[in-house]
VMD Tcl script that builds the backbone (N, CA, C; Angstrom):
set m [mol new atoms 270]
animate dup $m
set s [atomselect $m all]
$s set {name element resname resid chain x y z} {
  {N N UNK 1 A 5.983 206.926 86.404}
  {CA C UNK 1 A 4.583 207.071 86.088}
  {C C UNK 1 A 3.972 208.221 86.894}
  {N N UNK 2 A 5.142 208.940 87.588}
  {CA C UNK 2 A 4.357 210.127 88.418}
  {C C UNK 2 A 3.737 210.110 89.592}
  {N N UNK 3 A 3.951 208.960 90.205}
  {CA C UNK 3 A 3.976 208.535 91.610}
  {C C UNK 3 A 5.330 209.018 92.645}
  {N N UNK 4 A 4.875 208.848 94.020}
  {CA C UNK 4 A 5.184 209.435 94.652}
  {C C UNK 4 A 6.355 207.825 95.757}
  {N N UNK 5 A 6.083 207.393 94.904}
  {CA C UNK 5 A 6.739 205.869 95.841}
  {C C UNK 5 A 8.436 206.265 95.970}
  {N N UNK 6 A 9.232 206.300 96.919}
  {CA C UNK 6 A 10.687 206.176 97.158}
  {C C UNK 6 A 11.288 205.013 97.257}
  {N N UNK 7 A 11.108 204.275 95.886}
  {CA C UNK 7 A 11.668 202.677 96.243}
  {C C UNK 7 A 13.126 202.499 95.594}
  {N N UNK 8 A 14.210 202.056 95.776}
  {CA C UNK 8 A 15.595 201.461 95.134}
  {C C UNK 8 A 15.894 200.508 95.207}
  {N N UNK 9 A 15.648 199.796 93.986}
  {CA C UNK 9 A 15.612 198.541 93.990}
  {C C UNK 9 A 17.259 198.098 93.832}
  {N N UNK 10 A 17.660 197.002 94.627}
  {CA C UNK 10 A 18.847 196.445 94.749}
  {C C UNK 10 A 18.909 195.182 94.660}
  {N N UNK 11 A 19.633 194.699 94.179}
  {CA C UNK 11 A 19.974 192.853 93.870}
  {C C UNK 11 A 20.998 192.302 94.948}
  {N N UNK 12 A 20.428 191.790 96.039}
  {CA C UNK 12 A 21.539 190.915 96.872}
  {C C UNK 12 A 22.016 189.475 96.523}
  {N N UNK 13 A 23.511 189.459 95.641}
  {CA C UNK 13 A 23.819 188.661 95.255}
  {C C UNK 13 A 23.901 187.370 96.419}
  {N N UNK 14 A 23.738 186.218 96.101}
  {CA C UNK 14 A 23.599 185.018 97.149}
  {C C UNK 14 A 25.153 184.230 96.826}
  {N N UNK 15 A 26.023 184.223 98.052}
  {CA C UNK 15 A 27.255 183.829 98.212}
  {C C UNK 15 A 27.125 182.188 98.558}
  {N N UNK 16 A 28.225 181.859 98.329}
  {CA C UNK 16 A 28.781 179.918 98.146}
  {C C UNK 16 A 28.069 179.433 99.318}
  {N N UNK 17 A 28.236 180.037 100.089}
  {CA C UNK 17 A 27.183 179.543 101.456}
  {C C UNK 17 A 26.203 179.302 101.258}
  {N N UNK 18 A 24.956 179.659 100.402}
  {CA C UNK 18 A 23.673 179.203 100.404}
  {C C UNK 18 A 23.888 178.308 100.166}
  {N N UNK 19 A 24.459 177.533 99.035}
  {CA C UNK 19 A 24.338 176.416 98.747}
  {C C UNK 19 A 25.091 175.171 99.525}
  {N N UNK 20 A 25.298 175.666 100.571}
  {CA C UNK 20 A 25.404 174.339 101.626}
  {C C UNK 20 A 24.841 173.653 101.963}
  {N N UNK 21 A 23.288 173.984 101.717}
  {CA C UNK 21 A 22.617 172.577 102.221}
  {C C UNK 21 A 22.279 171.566 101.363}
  {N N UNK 22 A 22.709 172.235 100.180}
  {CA C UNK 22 A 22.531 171.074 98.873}
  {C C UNK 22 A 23.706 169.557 98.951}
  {N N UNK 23 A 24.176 169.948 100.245}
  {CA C UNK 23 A 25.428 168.838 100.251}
  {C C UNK 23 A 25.284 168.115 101.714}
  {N N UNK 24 A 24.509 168.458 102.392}
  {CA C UNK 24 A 23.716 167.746 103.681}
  {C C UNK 24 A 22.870 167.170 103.558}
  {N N UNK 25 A 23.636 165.664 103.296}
  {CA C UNK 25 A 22.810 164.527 102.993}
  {C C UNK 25 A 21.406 163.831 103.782}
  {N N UNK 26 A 21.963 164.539 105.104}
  {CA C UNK 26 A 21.139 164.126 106.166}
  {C C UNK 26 A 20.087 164.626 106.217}
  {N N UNK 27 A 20.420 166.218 106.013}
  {CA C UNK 27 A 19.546 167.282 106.814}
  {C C UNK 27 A 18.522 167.130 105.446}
  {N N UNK 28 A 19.239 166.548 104.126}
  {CA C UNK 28 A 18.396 166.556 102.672}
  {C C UNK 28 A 17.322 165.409 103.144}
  {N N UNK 29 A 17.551 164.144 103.581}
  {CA C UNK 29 A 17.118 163.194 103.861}
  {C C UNK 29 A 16.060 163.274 105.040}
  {N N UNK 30 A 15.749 163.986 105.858}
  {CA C UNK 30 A 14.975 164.258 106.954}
  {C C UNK 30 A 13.586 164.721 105.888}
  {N N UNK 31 A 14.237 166.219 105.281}
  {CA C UNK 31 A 13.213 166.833 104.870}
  {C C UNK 31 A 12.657 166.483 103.716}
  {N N UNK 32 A 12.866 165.412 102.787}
  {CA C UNK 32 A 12.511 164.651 101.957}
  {C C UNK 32 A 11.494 163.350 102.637}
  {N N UNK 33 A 11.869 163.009 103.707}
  {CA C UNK 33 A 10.986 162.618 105.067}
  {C C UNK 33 A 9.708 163.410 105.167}
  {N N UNK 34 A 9.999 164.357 105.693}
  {CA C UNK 34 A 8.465 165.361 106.163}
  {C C UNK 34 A 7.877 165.260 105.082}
  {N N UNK 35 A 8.614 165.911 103.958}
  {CA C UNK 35 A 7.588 166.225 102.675}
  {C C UNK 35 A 6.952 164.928 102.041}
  {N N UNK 36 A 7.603 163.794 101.912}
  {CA C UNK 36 A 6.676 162.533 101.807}
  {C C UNK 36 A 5.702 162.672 102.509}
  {N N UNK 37 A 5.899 162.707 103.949}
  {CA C UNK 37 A 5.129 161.922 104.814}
  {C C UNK 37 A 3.622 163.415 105.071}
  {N N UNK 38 A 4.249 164.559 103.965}
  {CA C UNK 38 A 3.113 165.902 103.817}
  {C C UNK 38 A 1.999 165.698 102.668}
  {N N UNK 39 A 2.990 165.156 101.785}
  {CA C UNK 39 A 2.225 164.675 100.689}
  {C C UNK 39 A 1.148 163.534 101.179}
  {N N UNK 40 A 1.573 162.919 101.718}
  {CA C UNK 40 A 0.296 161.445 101.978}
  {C C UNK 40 A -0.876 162.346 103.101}
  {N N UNK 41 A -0.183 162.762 103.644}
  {CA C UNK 41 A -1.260 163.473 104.486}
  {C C UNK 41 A -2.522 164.193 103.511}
  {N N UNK 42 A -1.789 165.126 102.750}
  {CA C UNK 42 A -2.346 166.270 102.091}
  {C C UNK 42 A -3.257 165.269 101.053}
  {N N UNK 43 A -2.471 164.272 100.233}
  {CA C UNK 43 A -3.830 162.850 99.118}
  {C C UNK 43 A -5.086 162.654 100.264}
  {N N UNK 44 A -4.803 162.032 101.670}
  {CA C UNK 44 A -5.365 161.517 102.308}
  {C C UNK 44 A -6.798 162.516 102.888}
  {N N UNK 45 A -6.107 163.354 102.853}
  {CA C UNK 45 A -7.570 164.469 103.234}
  {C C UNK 45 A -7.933 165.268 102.370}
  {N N UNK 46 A -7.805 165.325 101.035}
  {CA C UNK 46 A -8.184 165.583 100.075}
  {C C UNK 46 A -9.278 164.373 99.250}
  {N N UNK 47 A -8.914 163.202 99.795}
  {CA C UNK 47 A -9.475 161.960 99.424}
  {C C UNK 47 A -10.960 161.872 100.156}
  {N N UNK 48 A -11.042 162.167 101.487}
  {CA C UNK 48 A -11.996 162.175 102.715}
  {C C UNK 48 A -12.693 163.671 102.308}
  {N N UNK 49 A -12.180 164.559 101.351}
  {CA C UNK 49 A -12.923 165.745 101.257}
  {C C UNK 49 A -13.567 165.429 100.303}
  {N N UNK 50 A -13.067 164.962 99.246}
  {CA C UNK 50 A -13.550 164.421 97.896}
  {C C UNK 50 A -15.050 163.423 98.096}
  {N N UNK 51 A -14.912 162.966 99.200}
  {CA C UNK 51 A -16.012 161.609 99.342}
  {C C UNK 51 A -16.830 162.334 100.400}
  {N N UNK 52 A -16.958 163.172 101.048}
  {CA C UNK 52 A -17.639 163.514 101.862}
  {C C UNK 52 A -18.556 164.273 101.663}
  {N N UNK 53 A -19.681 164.781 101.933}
  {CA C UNK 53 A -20.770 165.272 101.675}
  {C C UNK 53 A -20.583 166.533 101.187}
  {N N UNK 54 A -21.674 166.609 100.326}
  {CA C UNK 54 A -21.813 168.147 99.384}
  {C C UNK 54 A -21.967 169.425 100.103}
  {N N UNK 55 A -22.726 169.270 101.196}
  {CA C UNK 55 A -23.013 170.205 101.770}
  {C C UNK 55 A -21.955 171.277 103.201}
  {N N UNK 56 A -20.907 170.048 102.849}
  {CA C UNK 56 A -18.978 170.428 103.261}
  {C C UNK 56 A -18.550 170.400 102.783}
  {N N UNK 57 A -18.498 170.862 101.925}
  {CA C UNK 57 A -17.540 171.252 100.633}
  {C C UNK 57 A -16.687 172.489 100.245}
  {N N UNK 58 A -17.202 173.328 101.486}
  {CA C UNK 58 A -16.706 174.671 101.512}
  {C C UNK 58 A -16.080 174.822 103.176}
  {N N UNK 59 A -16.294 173.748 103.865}
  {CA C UNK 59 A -15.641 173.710 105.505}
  {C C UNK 59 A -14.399 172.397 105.708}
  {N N UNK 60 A -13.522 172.800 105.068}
  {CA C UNK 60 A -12.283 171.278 105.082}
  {C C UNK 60 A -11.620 172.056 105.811}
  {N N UNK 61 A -11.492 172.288 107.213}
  {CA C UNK 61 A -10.099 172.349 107.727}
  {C C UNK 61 A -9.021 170.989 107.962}
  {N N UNK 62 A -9.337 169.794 107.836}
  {CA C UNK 62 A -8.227 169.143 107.859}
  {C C UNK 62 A -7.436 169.472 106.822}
  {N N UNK 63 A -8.123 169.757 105.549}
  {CA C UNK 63 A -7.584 169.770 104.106}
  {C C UNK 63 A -6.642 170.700 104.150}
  {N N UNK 64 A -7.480 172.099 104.892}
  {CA C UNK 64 A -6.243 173.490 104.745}
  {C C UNK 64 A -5.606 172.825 105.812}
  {N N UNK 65 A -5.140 172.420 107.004}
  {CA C UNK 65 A -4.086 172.378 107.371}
  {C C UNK 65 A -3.473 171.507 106.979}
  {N N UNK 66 A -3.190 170.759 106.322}
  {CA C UNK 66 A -2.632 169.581 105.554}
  {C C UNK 66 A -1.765 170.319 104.152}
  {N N UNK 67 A -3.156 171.399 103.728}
  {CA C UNK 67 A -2.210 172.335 102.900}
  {C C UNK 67 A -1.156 173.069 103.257}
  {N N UNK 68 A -1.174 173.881 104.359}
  {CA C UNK 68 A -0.437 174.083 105.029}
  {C C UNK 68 A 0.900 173.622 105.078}
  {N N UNK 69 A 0.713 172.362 105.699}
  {CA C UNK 69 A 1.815 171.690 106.148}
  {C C UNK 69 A 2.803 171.284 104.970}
  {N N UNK 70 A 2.225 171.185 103.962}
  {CA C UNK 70 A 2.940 170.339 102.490}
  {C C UNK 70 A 3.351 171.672 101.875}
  {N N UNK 71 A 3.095 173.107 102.072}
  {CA C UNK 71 A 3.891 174.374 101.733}
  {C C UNK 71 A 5.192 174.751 102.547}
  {N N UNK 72 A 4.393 174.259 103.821}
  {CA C UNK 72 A 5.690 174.390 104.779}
  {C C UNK 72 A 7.137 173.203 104.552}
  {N N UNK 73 A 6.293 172.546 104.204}
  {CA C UNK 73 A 7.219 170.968 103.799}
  {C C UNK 73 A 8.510 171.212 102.952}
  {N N UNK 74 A 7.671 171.579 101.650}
  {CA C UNK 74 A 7.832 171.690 100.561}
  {C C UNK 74 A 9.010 173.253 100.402}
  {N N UNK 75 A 8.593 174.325 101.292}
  {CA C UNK 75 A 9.620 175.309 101.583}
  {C C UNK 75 A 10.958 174.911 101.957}
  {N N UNK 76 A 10.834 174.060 103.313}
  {CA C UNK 76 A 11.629 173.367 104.282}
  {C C UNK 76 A 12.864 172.810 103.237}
  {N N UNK 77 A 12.254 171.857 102.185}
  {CA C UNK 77 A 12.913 170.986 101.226}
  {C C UNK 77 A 13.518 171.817 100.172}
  {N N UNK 78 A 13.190 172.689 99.822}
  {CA C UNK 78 A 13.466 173.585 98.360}
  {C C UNK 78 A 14.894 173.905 98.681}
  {N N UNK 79 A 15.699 174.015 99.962}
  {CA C UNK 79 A 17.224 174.575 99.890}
  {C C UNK 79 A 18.290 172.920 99.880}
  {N N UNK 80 A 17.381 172.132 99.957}
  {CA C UNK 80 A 18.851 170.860 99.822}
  {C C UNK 80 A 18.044 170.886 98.019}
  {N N UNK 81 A 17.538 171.184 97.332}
  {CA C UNK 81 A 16.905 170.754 96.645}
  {C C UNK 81 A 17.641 171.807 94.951}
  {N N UNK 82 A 18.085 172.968 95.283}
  {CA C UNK 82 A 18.053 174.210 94.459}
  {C C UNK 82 A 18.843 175.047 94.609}
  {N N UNK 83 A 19.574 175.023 93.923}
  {CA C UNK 83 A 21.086 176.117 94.029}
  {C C UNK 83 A 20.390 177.367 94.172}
  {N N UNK 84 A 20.932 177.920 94.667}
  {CA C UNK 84 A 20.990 179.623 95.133}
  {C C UNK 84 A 22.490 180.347 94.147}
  {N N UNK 85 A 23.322 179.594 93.902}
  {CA C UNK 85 A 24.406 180.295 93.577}
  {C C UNK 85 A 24.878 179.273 92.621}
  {N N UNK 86 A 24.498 179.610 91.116}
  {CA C UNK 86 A 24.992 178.887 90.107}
  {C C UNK 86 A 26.675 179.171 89.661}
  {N N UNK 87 A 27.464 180.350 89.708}
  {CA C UNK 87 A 28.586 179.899 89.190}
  {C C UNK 87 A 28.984 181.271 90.232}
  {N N UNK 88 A 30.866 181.495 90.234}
  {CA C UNK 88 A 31.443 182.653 90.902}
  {C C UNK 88 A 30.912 183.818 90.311}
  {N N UNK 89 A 30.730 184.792 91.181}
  {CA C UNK 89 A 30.356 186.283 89.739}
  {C C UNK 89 A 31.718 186.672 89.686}
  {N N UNK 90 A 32.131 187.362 88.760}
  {CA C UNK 90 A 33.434 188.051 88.579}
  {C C UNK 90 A 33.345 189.383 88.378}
}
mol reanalyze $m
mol bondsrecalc $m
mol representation Tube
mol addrep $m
């Protein structure tokens, strides 16, 4: 388009190793832990924002950090959760 950008775009294929944590039952089981226990947080102060006065309705920090936490959760969980490497490439 006649820009001046020096970008090369490259594809880093993701090897059998990523998908190791999809088989750590434990480490799956912890973080299926947090993220429950992110989710109730995140209903729970969304619930107390919901009922609380009109005129705070635009100041929820419990809410954003609760959001927070259930992205972080929810990141945390996404690798026992989601292949990275669906079949060998050849």
């Amino acid at each position: 388009m006649g820009g001046d950008l020096k970008f090369t775009y490259s594809y880093v294929y993701p090897t059998r190793a990523a998908n190791a944590a999809m088989f750590d039952a434990a480490g799956r089981a912890a973080a299926e832990d947090v993220f429950v226990k992110a989710v109730a947080a995140f209903d729970a102060a969304t619930r107390a924002w919901v009922a609380g006065p009109a005129e705070t309705a635009h100041d929820a920090p419990p809410r954003a950090a609760a959001t927070a936490a259930l992205d972080a959760a929810a990141a945390a969980l996404d690798p026992y959760m989601r292949a990275r490497f669906p079949e060998e490439r050849v």
